[in-house]
C-alpha positions in Angstrom: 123.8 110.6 90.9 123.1 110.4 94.6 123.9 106.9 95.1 127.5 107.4 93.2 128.2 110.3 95.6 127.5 107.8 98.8 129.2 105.0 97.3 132.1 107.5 96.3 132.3 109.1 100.3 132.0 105.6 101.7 134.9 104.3 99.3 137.1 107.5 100.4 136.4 107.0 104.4 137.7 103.0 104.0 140.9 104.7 101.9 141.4 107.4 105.1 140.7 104.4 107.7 143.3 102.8 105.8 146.0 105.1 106.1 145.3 106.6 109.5 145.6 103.0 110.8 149.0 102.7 108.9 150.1 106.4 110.6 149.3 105.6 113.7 151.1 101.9 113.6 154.1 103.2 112.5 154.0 106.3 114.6 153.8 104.0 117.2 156.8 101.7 117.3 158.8 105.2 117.6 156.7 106.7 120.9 155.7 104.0 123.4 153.3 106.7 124.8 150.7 106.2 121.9 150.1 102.7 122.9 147.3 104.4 125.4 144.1 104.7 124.7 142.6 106.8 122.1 143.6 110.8 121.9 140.9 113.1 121.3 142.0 113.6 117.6 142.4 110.1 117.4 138.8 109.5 118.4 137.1 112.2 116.0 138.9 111.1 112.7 138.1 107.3 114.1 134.4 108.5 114.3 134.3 110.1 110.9 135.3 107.5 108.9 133.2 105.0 110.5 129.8 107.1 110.5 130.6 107.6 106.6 131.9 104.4 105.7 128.8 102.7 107.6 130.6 101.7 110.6 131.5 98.0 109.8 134.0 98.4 107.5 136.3 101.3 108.9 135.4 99.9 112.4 136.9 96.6 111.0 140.1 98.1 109.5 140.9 99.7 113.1 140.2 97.0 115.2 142.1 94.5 113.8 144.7 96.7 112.5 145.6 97.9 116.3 144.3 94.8 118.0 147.8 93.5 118.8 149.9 96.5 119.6 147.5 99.2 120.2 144.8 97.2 122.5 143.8 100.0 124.1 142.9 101.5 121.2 141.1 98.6 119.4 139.3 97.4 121.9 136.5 100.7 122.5 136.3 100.5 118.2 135.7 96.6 118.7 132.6 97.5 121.3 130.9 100.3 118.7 131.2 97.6 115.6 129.3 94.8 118.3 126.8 97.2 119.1 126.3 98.5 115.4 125.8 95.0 114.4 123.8 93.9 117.0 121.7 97.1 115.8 121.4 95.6 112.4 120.4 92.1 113.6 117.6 93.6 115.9 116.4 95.7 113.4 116.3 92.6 110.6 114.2 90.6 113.7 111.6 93.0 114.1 111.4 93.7 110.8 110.9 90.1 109.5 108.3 89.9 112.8 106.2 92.6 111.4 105.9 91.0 108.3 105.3 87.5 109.5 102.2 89.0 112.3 101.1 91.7 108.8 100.6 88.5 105.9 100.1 85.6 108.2 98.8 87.4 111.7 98.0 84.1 114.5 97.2 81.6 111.6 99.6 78.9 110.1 100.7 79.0 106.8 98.2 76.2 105.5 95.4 78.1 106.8 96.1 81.5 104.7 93.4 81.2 102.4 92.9 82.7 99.0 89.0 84.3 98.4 87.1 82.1 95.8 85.4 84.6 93.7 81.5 83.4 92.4 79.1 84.4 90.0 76.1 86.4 90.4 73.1 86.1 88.4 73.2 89.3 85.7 70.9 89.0 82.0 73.0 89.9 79.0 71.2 92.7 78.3 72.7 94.1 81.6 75.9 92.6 81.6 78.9 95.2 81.0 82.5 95.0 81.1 82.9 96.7 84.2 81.0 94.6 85.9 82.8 91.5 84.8 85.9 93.0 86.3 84.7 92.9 89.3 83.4 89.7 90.4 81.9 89.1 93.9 83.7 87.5 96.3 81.4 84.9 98.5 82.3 82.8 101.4 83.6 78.5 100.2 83.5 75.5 101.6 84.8 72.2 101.2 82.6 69.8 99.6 83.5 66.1 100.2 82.3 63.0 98.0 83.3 60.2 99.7 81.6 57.7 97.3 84.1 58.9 94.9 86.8 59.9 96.7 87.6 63.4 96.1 87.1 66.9 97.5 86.2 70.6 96.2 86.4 73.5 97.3 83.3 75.3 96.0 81.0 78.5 97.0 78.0 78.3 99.6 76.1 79.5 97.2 76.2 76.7 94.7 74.0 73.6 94.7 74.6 70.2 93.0 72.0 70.1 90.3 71.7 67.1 89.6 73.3 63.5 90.1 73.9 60.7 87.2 74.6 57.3 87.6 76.0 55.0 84.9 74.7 57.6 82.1 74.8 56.4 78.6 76.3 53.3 79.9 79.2 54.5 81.0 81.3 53.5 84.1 81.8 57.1 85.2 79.4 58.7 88.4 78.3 62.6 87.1 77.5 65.1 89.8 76.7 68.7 88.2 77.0 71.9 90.9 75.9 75.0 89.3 75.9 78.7 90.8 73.3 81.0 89.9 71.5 81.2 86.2 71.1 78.4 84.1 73.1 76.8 80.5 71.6 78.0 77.2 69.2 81.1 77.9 70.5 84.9 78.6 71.3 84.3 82.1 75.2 84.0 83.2 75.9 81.0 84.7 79.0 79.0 86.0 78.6 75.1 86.7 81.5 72.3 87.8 81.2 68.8 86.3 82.6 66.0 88.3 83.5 62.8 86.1 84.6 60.1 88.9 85.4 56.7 86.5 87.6 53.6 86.8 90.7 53.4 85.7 89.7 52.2 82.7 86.8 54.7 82.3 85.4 54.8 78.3 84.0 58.4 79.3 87.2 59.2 81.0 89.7 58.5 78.2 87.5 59.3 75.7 87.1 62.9 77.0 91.4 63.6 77.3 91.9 62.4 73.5 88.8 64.7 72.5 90.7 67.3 74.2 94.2 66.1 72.5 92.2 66.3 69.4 89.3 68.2 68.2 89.6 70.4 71.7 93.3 71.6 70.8 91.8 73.6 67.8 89.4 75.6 70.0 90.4 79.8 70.3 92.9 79.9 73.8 93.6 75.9 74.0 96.3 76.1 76.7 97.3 72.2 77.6 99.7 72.0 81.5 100.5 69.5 83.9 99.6 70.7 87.7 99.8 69.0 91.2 97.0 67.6 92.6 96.7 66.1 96.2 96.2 62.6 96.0 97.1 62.1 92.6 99.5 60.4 90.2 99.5 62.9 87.5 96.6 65.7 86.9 96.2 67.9 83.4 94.8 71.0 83.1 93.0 71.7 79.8 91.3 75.6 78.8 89.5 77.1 75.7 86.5 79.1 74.4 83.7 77.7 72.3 80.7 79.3 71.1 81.0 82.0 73.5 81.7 80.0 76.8 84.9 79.8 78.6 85.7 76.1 79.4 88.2 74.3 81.5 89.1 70.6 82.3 91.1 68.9 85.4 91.6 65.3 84.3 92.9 63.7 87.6 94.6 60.7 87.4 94.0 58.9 90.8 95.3 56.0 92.8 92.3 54.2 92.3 89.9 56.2 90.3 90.3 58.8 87.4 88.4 62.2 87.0 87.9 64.5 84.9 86.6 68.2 86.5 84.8 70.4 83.9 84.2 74.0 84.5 82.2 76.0 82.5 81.3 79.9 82.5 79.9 82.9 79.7 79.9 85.4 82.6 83.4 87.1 81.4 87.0 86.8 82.3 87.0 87.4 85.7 84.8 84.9 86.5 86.6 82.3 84.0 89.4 82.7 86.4 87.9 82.4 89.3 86.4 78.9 87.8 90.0 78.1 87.3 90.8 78.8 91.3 87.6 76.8 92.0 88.8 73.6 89.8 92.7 73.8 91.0 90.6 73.3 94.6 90.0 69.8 93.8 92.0 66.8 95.9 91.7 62.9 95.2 91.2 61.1 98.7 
């Protein structure tokens, strides 16, 4: 209701802005003595409208409705609408300045960084739903593998577990980094598989039709295509299975594939923040 009655006072002050620029037009090609500056009268109706019609509209109507015979008159309205707008303007850059020094401060845009969020060691027994909501956030750093070419951002915490060569005669290199706990007891645990393979990996392909296939049955199976630095095309794969929340990156390289597996039973928070963790990943 109170934006009608604004909208309905700033319509009527354009109308009356309108009309008293007709009046005084016409008034004026009878009485040479109104082409003089404004008259007191002149000036309070002038200021009315313009304060209710938001200045740049009535101020507008005047100016160029008196511009040519009544210069005199135009040309103190024409200063008020430069210094509104220049109001407006100055306001807008400050504004947008605040903004810019509040989000982004003295760093560039690629160096706002996004929290990775960890897991913490917790039994089952212990584990509650409130706590899975609210994951701890620990300090990340890049870690570079420039045997295989690629890069992850992953917490300090975390240690690569072990390292895999050629296993079960495969072509693909396995590196394992784990947080906290360890797979298959009652400790929560959350744990990054790298798959770096050829082109023509067995492992590699093998692993994407398993997840066209068999995988795309699993509870949650969500199947998208995401951008990865450095690659040619990269898919995103995520499920539950027997109580684990799992997620797959398969990277398709310029030179090598991979395929980044995430794995986590420590809740939905913490599934998440595996996601963040494996969208960190870059092909060099």
């Amino acid at each position: 209701m109170i934006n009608e009655i604004f909208w309905a006072i700033g319509i009527l002050s354009v109308v009356v802005s309108i009309f008293f620029m007709l009046k005084v037009r016409r008034a004026g090609a009878a009485d040479l003595a109104m082409a003089d500056g404004l008259t007191g009268g002149e000036w309070a109706i002038v200021l009315i409208t313009m304060l209710l019609g938001s200045f740049l509209l009535p101020g507008l109507i005047y100016y160029f409705g008196w511009k040519k015979r009544f210069p005199r008159k135009a040309r103190p309205i024409g200063i008020i609408v430069l210094v509104f707008v220049g109001i407006v303007l100055l306001f807008v850059a400050v504004s947008g300045y605040g903004i810019y020094k509040l989000f982004i401060g003295s760093k560039g845009l690629n160096d706002v960084q996004i929290p990775v969020v960890a897991p913490i060691v917790q039994t089952q027994e212990t584990q509650t739903a409130t706590n899975n909501d609210k994951p701890v956030s620990v300090a990340a750093s890049a870690t570079v593998n420039t045997k295989d070419g690629y890069q992850i951002m992953l917490p300090d915490s975390w240690s690569k577990t072990n390292e895999m060569f050629n296993q079960s005669g495969t072509t693909a290199d396995i590196t394992w980094y784990a947080g906290p706990g360890q797979a298959g007891n009652s400790i929560s645990y959350s744990s990054v598989t790298i798959f770096a393979g050829s082109a023509n990996s067995e492992q590699f392909n093998a692993s994407l039709d398993q997840a066209h296939g068999s995988d795309a049955s699993k509870s949650g199976y969500t199947e998208q295509t995401i951008t990865i630095p450095g690659a040619r095309k990269a898919t995103l794969v995520t499920y539950t299975d027997s109580g684990s929340d799992l997620v797959s990156l398969y990277v398709y390289g310029q030179s090598r594939n991979y395929r980044v597996a995430g794995e986590t039973n420590a809740g939905d928070s913490y599934y998440q923040a595996l996601i963040g963790i494996i969208k960190t990943f870059k092909s060099l």
